[in-house]
DOTORZA-473946 format. One line per 10 residues: number of its first residue (from 1); their letters; for each residue x, y, z of N, C-alpha, C. Coordinates in steps of 0.02 Angstrom, whole numbers, padded with zeros to 5 digits, always signed. Layout:
N
NUM	a	X/Y/Z/X/Y/Z/X/Y/Z | ...
end
This chain:
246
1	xxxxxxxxxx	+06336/+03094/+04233/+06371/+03152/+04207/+06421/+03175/+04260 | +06482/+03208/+04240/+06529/+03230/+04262/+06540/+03301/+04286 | +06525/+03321/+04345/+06541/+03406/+04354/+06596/+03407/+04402 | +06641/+03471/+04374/+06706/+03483/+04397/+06685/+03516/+04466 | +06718/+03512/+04496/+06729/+03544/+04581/+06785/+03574/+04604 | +06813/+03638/+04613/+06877/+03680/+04582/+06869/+03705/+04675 | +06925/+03687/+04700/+06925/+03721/+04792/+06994/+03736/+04799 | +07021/+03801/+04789/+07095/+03839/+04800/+07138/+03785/+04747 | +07188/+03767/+04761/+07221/+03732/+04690/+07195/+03656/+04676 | +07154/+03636/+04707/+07125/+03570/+04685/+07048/+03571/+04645
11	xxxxxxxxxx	+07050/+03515/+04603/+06997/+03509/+04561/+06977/+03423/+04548 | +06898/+03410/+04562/+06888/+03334/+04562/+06813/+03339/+04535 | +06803/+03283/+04493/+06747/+03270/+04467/+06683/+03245/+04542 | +06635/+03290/+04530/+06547/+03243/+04552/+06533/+03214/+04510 | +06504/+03140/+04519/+06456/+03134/+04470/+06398/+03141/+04496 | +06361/+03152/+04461/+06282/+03145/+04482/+06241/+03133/+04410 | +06181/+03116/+04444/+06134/+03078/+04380/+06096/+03126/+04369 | +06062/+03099/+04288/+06022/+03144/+04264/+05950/+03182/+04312 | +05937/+03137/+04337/+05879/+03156/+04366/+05881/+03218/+04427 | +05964/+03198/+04463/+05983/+03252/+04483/+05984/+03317/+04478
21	xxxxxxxxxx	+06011/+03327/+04389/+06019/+03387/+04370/+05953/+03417/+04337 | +05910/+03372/+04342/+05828/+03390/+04329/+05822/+03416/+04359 | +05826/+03392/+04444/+05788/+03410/+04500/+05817/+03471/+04520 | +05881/+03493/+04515/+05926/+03542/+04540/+05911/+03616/+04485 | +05912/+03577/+04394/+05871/+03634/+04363/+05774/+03656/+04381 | +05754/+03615/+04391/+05690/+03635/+04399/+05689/+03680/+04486 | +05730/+03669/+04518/+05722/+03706/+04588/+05757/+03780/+04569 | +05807/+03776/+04511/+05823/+03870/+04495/+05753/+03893/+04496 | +05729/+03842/+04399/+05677/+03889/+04386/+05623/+03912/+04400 | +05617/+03846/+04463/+05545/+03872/+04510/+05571/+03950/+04542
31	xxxxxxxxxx	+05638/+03945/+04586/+05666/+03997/+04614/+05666/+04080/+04576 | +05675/+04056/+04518/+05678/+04113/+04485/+05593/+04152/+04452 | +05557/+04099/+04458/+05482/+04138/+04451/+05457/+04157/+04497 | +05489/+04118/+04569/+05470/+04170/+04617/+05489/+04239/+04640 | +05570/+04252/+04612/+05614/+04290/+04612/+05558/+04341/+04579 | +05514/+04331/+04529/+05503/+04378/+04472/+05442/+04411/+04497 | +05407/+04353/+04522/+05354/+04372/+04552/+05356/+04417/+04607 | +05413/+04403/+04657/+05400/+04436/+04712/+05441/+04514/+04693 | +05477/+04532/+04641/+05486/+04593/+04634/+05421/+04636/+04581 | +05404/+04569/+04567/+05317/+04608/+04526/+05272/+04642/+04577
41	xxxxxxxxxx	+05285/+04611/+04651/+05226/+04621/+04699/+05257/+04681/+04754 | +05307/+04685/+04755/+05355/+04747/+04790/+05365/+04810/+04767 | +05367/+04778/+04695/+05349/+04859/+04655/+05279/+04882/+04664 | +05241/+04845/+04621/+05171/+04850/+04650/+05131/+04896/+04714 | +05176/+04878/+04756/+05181/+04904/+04843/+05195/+04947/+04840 | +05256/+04964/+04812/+05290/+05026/+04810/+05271/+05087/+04792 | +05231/+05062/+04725/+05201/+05115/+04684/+05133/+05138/+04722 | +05101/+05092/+04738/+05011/+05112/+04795/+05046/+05146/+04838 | +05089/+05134/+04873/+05109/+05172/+04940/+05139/+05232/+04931 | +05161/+05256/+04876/+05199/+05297/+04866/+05143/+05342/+04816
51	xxxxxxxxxx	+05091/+05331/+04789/+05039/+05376/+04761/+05012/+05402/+04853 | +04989/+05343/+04871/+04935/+05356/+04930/+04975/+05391/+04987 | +05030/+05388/+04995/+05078/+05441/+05045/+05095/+05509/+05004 | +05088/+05510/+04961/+05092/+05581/+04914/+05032/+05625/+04931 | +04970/+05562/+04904/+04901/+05605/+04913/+04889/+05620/+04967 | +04908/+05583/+05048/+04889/+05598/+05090/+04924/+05664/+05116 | +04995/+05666/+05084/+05016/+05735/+05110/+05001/+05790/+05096 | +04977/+05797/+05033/+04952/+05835/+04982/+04888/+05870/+05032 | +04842/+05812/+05047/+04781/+05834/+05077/+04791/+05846/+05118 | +04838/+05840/+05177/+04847/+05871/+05263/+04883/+05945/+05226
61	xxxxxxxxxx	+04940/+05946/+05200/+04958/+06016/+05204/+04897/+06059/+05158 | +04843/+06040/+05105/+04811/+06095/+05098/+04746/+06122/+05124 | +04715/+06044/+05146/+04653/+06045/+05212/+04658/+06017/+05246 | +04704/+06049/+05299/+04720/+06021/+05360/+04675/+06060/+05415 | +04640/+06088/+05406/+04588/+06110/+05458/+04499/+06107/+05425 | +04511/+06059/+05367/+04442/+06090/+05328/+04432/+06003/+05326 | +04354/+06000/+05310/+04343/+05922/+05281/+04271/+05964/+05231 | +04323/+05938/+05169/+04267/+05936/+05099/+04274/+06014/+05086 | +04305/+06048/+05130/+04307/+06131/+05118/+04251/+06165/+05165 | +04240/+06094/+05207/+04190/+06139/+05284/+04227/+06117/+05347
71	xxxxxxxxxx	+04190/+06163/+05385/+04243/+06203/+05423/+04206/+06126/+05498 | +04240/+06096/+05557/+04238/+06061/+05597/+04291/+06071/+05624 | +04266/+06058/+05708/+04328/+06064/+05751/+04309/+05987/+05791 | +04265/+05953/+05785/+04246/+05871/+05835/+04318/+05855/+05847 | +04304/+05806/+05868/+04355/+05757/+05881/+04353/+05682/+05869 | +04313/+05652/+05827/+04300/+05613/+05813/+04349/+05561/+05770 | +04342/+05494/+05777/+04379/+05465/+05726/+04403/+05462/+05667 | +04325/+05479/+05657/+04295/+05519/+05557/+04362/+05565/+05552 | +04351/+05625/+05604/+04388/+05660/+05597/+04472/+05654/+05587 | +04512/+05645/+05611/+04568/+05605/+05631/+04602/+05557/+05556
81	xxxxxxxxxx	+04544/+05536/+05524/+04584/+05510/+05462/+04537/+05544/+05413 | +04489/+05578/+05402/+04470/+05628/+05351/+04510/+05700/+05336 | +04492/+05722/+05389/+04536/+05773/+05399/+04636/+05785/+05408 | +04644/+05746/+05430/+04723/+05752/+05420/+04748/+05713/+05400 | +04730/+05645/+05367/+04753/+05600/+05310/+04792/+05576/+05359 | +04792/+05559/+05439/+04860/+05500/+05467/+04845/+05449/+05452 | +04779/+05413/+05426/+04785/+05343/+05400/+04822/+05324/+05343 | +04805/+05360/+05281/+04844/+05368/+05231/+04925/+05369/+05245 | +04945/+05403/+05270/+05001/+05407/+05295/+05031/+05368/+05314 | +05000/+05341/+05359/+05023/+05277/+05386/+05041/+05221/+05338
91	xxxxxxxxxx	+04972/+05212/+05332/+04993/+05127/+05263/+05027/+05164/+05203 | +05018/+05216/+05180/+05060/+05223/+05121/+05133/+05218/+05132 | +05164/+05267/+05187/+05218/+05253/+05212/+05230/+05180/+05233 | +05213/+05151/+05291/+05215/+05068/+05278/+05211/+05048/+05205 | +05183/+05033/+05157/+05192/+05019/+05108/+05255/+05035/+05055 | +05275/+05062/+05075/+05340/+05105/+05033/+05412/+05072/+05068 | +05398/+05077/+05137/+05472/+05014/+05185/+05459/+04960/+05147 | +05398/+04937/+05161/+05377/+04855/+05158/+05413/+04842/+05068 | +05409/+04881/+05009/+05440/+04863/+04959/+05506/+04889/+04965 | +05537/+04945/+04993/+05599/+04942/+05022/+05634/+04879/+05018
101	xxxxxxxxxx	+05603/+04861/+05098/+05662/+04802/+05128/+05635/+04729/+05089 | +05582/+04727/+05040/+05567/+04653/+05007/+05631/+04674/+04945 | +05625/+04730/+04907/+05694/+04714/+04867/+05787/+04676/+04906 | +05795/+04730/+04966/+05844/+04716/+05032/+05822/+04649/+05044 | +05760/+04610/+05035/+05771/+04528/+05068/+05782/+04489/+05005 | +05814/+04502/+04949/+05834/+04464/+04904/+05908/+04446/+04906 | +05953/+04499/+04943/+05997/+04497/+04932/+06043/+04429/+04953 | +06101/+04422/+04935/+06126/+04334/+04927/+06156/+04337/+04981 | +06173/+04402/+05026/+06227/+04378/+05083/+06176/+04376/+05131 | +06221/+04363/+05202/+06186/+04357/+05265/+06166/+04436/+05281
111	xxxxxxxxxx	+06143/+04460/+05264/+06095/+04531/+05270/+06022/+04525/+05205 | +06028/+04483/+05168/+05981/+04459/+05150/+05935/+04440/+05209 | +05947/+04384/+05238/+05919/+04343/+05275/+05874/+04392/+05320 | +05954/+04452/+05357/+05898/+04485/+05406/+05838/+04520/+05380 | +05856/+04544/+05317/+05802/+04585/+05291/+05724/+04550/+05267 | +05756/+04489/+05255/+05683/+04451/+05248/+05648/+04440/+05291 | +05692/+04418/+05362/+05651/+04411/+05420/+05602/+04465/+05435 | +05633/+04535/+05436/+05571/+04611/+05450/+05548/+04631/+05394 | +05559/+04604/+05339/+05509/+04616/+05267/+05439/+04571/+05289 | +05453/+04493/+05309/+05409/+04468/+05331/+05356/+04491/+05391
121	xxxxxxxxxx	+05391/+04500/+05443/+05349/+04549/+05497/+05302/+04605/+05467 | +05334/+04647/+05446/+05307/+04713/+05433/+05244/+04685/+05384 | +05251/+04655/+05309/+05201/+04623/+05255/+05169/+04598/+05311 | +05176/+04561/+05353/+05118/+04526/+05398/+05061/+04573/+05435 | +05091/+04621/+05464/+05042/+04680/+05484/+04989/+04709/+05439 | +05049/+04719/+05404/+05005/+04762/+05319/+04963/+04733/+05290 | +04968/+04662/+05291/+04920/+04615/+05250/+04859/+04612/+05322 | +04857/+04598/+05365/+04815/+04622/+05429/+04764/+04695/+05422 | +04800/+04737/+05429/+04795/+04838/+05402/+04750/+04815/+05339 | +04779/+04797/+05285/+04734/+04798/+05227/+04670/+04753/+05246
131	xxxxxxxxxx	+04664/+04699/+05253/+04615/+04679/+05255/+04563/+04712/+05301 | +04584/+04731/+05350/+04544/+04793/+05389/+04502/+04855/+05339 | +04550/+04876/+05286/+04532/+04939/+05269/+04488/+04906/+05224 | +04502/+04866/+05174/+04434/+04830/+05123/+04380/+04797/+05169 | +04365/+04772/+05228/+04312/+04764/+05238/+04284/+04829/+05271 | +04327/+04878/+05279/+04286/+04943/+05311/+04257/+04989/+05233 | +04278/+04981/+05193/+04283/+05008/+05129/+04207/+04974/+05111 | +04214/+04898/+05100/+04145/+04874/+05065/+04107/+04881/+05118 | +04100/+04876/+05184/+04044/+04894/+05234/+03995/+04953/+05221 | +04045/+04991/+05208/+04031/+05061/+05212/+04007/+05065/+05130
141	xxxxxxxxxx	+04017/+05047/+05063/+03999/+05043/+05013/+03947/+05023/+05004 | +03918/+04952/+05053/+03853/+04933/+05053/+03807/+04918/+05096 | +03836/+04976/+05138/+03770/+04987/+05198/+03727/+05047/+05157 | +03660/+05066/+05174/+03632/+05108/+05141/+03646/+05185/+05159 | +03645/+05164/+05239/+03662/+05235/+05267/+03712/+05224/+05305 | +03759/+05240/+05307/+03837/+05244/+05372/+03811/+05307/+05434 | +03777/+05281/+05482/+03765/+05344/+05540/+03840/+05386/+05575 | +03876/+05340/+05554/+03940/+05372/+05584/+03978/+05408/+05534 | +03962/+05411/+05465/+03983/+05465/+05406/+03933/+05508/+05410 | +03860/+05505/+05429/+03797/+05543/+05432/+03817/+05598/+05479
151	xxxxxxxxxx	+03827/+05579/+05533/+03859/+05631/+05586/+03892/+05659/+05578 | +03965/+05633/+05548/+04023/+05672/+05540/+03993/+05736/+05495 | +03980/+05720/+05454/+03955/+05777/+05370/+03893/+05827/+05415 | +03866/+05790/+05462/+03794/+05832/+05466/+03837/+05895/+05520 | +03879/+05855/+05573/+03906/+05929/+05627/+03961/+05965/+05589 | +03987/+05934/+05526/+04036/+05972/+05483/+03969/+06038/+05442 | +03942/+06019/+05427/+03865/+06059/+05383/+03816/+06123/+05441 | +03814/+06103/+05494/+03809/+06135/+05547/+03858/+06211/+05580 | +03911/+06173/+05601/+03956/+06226/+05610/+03964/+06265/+05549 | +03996/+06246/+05492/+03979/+06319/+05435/+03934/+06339/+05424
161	xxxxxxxxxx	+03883/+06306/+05436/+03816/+06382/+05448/+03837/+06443/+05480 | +03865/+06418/+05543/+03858/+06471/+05590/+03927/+06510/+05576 | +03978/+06491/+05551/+04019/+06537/+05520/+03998/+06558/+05455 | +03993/+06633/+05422/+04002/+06662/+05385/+04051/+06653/+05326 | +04101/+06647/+05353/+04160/+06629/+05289/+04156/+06552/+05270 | +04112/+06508/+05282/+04103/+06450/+05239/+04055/+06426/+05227 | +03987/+06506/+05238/+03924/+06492/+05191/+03941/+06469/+05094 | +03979/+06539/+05093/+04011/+06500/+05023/+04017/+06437/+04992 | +04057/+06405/+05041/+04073/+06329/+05021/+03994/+06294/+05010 | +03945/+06322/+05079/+03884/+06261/+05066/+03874/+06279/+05007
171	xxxxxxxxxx	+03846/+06328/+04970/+03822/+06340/+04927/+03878/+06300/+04876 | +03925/+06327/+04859/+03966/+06268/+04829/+03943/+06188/+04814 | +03920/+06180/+04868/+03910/+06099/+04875/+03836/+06098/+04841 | +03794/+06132/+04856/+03742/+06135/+04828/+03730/+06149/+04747 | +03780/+06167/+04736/+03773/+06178/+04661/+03824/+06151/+04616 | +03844/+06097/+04673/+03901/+06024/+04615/+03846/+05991/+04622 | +03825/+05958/+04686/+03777/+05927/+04670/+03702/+05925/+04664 | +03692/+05982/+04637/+03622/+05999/+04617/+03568/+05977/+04690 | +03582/+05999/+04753/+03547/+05986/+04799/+03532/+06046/+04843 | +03469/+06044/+04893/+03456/+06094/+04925/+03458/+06082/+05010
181	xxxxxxxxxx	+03475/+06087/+05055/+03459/+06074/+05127/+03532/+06023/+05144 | +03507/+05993/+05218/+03553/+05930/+05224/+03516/+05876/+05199 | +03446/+05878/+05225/+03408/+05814/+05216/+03375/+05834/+05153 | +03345/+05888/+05149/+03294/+05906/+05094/+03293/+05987/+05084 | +03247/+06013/+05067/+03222/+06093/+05034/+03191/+06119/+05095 | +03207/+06086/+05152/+03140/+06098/+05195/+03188/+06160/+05239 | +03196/+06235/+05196/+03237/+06256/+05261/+03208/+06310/+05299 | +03193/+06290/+05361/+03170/+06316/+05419/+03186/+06327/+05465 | +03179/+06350/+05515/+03212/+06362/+05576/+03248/+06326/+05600 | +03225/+06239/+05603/+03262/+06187/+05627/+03325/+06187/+05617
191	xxxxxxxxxx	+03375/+06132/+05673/+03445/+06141/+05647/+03444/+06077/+05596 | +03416/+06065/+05595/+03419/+05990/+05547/+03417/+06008/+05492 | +03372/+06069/+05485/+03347/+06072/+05387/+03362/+06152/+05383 | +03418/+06156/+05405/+03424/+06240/+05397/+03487/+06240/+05340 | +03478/+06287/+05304/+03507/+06302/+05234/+03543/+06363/+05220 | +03590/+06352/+05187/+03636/+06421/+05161/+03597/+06486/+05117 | +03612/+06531/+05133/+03590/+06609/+05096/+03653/+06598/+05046 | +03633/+06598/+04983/+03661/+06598/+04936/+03673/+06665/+04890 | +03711/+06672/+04847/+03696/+06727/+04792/+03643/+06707/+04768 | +03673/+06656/+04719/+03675/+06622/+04669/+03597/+06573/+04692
201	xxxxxxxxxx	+03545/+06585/+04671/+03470/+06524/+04731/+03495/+06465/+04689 | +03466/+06409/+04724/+03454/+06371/+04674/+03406/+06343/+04665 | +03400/+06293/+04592/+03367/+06304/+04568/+03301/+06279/+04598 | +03230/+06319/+04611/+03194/+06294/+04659/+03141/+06209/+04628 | +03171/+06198/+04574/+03132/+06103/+04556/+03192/+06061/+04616 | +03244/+06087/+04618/+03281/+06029/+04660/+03261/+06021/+04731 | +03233/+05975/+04757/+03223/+05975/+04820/+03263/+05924/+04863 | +03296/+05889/+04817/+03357/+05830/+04863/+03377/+05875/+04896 | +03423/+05835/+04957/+03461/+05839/+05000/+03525/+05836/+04992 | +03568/+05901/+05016/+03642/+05858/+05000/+03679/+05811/+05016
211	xxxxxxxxxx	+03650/+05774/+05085/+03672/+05708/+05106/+03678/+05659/+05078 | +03609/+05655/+05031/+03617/+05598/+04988/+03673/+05608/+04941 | +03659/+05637/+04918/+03698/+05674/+04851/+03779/+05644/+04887 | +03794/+05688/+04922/+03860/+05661/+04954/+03864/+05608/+04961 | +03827/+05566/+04990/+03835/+05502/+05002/+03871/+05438/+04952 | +03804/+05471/+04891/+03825/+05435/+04845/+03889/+05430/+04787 | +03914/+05500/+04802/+03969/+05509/+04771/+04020/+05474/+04814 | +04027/+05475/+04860/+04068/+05430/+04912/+04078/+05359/+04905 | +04003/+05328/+04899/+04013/+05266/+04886/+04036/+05262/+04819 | +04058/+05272/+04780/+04125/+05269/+04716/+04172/+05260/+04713
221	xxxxxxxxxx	+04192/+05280/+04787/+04278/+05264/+04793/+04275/+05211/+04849 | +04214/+05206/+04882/+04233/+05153/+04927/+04230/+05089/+04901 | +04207/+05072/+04849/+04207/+04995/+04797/+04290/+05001/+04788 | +04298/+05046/+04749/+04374/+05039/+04724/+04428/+05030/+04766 | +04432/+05091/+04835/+04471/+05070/+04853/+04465/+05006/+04939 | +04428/+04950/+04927/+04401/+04907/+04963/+04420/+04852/+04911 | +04418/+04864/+04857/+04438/+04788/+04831/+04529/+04805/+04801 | +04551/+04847/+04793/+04609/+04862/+04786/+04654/+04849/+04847 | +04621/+04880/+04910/+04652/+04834/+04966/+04640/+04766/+04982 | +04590/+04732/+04969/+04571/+04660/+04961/+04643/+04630/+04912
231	xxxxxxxxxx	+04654/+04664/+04854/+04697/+04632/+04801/+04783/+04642/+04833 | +04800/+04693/+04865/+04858/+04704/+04905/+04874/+04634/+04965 | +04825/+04633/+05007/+04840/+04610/+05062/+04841/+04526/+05015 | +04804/+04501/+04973/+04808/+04432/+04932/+04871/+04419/+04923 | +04895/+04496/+04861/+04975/+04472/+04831/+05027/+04457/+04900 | +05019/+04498/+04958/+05075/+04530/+05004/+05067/+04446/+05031 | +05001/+04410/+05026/+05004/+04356/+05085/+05037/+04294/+05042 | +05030/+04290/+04966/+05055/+04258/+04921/+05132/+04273/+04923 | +05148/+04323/+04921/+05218/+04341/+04931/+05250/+04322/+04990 | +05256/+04319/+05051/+05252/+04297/+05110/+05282/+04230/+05111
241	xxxxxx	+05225/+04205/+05075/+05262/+04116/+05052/+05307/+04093/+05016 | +05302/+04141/+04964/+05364/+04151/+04884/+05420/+04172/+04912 | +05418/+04219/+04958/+05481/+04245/+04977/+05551/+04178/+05040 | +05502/+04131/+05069/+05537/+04091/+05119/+05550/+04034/+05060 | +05533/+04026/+05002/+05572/+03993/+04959/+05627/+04005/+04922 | +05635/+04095/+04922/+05684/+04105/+04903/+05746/+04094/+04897
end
C-alpha cells in the first residue's frame, strides 16, 4: 500500500506492507487503552485525595485540640495523626498533585515528558505511603487488642475525668455505646476503673466497658480503609507501567 508523505512543497509515496499497517494500528490501539486507563486511574486519585484532604481539614479546623471530643495534651504519634489529621493531609494532598501532573504527563510536547518523569517519582512514593497505610490499617483491624490505640484512648479517658468540662463528653460516650467504665462497671477509686458522674445514670444491666465498645467500632473503618489503600497503591503501580508506554 501507498501512503503519501507531504514535507513543505514536496510530496512522495511510502510504501509499506500490510502487516506494517497492522502492527502500527494495533500499537495506537494498545496506546489508546492505556491512554484510557491511565486517566481512569488519575481521576480515581484525584477524587480519594481530594475527599480525604477535605475530611482531614474539616477535622483539624473543628477538633483540633480534642480526640473523639476528649480532651489530651500527650505527645504521642497516635496523637499527631488523630488529632490534627497531618497524615490525611499529607496523602490526600499528595494524591491530588499526583493526578494533577498524571493528566500534565499526557501531554504531546516536550513538557509532557517532564511531567511524566515527576508524575512517576511522586506515584512511586505514594504507591510506597499506601502500602504502608493498608498494612497498618489491616494490622490494626486484626490484632485483637492494639496496646498503642489502648493507651492513646485510656490517657485521652483519664485526663477528662479530671477536667470538669468534658465529664459531659464521657458520659456521651457511654450512652452511644451503651457502656460503663474504661474497662468495665467497676468504678472505684482506681485510676483504671474510675467513671464519669453523669445526669443521665446508666443503665445499671450494662456492665461493658467503653474500650471495647470503642474498639470495635474502630475496627470498621480499619478493613475499609486498608484495603482501599491496598487497591490505590495496585492501580498507581499498574499505572506506572501504562504510563512509560505512552
Amino acid at each position: 500500500a501507498a501512503v503519501a508523505w507531504c514535507g513543505g512543497s514536496e510530496c512522495r509515496f511510502v510504501f509499506e506492507s500490510r502487516e506494517e499497517r497492522r502492527r502500527t494500528m494495533s500499537t495506537k490501539e494498545g496506546n489508546r487503552f492505556l491512554l484510557v486507563f491511565h486517566t481512569v486511574v488519575v481521576t480515581l486519585v484525584g477524587v480519594c485525595g481530594g475527599l480525604l484532604l477535605g475530611l482531614s481539614i474539616w477535622a483539624t479546623v473543628n477538633h483540633n485540640q480534642e480526640i473523639f471530643g476528649l480532651k489530651y495534651s500527650g505527645s504521642s504519634f497516635l496523637n499527631v495523626v488523630g488529632r490534627l489529621g497531618i497524615l490525611g493531609i499529607i496523602v490526600g494532598g499528595a494524591l491530588v498533585v499526583a493526578a494533577i501532573l498524571g493528566y500534565l504527563s499526557t501531554l504531546r510536547d516536550g513538557c509532557g515528558t517532564f511531567w511524566k518523569i515527576i508524575y512517576g517519582i511522586i506515584a512511586s512514593v505514594l504507591v510506597l505511603l499506601l502500602i504502608a497505610i493498608a498494612v497498618g490499617n489491616l494490622l490494626f483491624a486484626t490484632r485483637s487488642n492494639p496496646k498503642e490505640l489502648e493507651n492513646f484512648f485510656f490517657d485521652a479517658w483519664n485526663e477528662s475525668l479530671k477536667d470538669p468540662s468534658y465529664v459531659a463528653q464521657l458520659c456521651q460516650i457511654e450512652q452511644t455505646y451503651h457502656c460503663r467504665g474504661f474497662y468495665d462497671d467497676s468504678c472505684n477509686s482506681t485510676q483504671q476503673m474510675q467513671c464519669p458522674s453523669c445526669d443521665t445514670p446508666v443503665d445499671p444491666s450494662i456492665t461493658a466497658g467503653c474500650w471495647n465498645k470503642v474498639l470495635d467500632d474502630f475496627k470498621k473503618y480499619y478493613y475499609p480503609v486498608g484495603i482501599l489503600s491496598a487497591i490505590l497503591a495496585l492501580l498507581l503501580s499498574m499505572d506506572l507501567i501504562a504510563i512509560c508506554a505512552i
